[in-house]
C-alpha positions in Angstrom: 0.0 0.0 0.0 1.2 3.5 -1.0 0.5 6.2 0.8 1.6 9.7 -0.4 2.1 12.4 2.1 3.8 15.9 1.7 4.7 14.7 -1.6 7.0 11.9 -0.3 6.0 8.6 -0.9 5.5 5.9 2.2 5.6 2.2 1.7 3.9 1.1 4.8 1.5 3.2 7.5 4.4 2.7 9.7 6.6 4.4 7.6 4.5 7.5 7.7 4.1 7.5 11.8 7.8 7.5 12.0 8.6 10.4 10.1 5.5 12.3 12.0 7.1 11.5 15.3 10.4 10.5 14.1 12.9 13.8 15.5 15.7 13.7 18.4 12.9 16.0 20.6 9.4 15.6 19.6 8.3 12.4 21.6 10.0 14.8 24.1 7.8 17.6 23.3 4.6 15.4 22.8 5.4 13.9 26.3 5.7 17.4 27.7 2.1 18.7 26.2 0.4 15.0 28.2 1.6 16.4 30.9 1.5 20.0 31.2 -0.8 21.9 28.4 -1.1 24.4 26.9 2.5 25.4 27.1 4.8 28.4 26.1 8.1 28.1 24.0 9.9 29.5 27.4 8.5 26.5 29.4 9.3 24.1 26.9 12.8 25.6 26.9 13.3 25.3 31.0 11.5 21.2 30.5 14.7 20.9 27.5 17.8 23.1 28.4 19.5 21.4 26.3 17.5 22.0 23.1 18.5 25.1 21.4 15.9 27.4 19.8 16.0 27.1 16.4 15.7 23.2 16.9 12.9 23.4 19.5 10.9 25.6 17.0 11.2 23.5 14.3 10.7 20.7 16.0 7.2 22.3 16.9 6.7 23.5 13.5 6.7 20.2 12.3 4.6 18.9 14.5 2.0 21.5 13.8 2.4 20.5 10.3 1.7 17.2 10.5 -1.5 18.2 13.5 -0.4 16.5 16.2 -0.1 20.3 17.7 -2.4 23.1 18.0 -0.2 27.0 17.8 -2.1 29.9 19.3 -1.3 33.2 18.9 -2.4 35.9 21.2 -2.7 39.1 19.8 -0.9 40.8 22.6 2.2 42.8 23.0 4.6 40.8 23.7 3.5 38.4 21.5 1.9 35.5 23.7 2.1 31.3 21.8 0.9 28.3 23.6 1.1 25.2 21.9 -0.8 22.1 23.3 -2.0 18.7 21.4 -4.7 18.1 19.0 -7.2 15.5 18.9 -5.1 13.4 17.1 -1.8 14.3 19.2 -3.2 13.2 22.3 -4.0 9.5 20.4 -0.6 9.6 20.8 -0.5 9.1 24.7 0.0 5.2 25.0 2.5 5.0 22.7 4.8 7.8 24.1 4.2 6.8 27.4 5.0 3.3 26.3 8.4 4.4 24.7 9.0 6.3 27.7 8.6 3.1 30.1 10.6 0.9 27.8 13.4 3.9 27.7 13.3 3.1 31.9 13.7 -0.6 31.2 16.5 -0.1 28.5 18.1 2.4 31.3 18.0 0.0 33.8 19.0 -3.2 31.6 22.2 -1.5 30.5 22.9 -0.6 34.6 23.2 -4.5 35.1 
C-alpha cells in the first residue's frame, strides 16, 4: 500500500508514523504537552535546556504541520504562543508513554 504524504511517498502506514514522530525532541515535546498543556516556548525551553531554539521551534513546527499540535497566537504585546496537542496528538499518549517506560527498562537493563 502506498500512501503519499507531503509529496513523499510511504511504503507502509508505519513508515508515515515515523517520520510524523520521528525527531531527536518531539516524543519529548509530545510527552511534555500529556503532561503539562497548553504550554509556552519558554517552558518548553526550561523542561529541555538542552535543546537550542531554532531546533525546538522546528521541532514544533513540524509537528504543527503534521497536526499533532495546536499554535495559538495571542494578539498581545509581547507576542503570547501556547502550543498544546490536537485530537489526534493526544491519540498519541500510549505509545509515548509506552516508549518512555521501555526507555526506563532499556536504562535499567544497561545498569546491570
Amino acid at each position: 500500500m502506498l500512501v503519499i504524504y507531503k509529496e513523499k511517498e510511504f511504503y507502509t502506514n508505519k513508515d508515515l508514523a515515523l517520520s510524523i514522530i520521528g525527531g531527536r525532541w518531539k516524543i519529548a515535546l509530545v510527552w511534555a504537552l500529556l503532561h503539562n498543556s497548553p504550554l509556552r516556548l519558554n517552558q518548553f525551553q526550561k523542561l529541555f535546556p538542552d535543546i537550542n531554539q531554532r531546533t525546538l521551534i522546528r521541532q514544533l513546527r513540524e509537528l504543527e504541520e503534521d497536526y499533532i499540535i495546536k499554535r495559538t497566537v495571542y494578539p498581545v504585546v509581547p507576542p503570547k504562543v501556547e502550543y498544546q496537542l490536537t485530537e489526534i496528538g493526544l491519540s498519541l499518549e500510549p505509545v509515548v508513554n509506552s516508549i518512555c517506560q521501555w526507555g526506563d527498562e532499556f536504562h535499567a537493563f544497561l545498569e546491570k
